[in-house]
N, C-alpha and C positions, 0 to 999 in steps of 0.2 A: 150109162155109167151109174152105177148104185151107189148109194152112200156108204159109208164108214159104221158100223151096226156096234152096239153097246158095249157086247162079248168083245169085238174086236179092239172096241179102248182099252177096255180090262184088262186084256194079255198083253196090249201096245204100252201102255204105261205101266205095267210088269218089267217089260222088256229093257224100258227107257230106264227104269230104276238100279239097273245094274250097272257098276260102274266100267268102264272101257268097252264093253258089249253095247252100250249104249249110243255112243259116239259114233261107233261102226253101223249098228243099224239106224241112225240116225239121218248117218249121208247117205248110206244106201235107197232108202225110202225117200229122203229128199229129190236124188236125183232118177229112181227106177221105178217110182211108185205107180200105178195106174189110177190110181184114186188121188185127186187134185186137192180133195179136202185134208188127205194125208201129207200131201206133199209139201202143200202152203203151210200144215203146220210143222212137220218137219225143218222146212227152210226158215219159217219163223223161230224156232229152237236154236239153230246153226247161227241165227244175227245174237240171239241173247249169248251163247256160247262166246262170241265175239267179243261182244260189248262186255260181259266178265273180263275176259283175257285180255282186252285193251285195260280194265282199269284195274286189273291187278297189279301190269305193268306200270301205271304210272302211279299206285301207291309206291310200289319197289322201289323204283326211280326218286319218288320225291322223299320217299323215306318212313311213309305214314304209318 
């Protein structure tokens, strides 16, 4: 398994930059990825994604 090479951040966080294309290639690589070091941070991205959307919700909720 090879690593994750420079070029390929640069055009990964290109890619990530764009809004709702982001999302989409985001679980894709999460869950299709062959490269592990991609995938963990993928998934790592999908928890932060989370953890926003839960505390979105409970500013809404509490009103803040």
């Amino acid at each position: 398994m090879e690593p994750v090479g420079t070029w390929e951040w640069f055009w990964l966080f290109l890619l990530f930059s764009i809004p709702v294309v982001n999302v989409i290639a985001i679980i894709w690589m999460a869950v299709g990825s062959e490269k592990s070091s991609l995938a963990n941070f993928c998934r790592a991205i999908l928890l932060w994604f989370v953890v926003g959307l839960v505390l979105a919700i409970l500013a809404g909720v509490l009103g803040l």
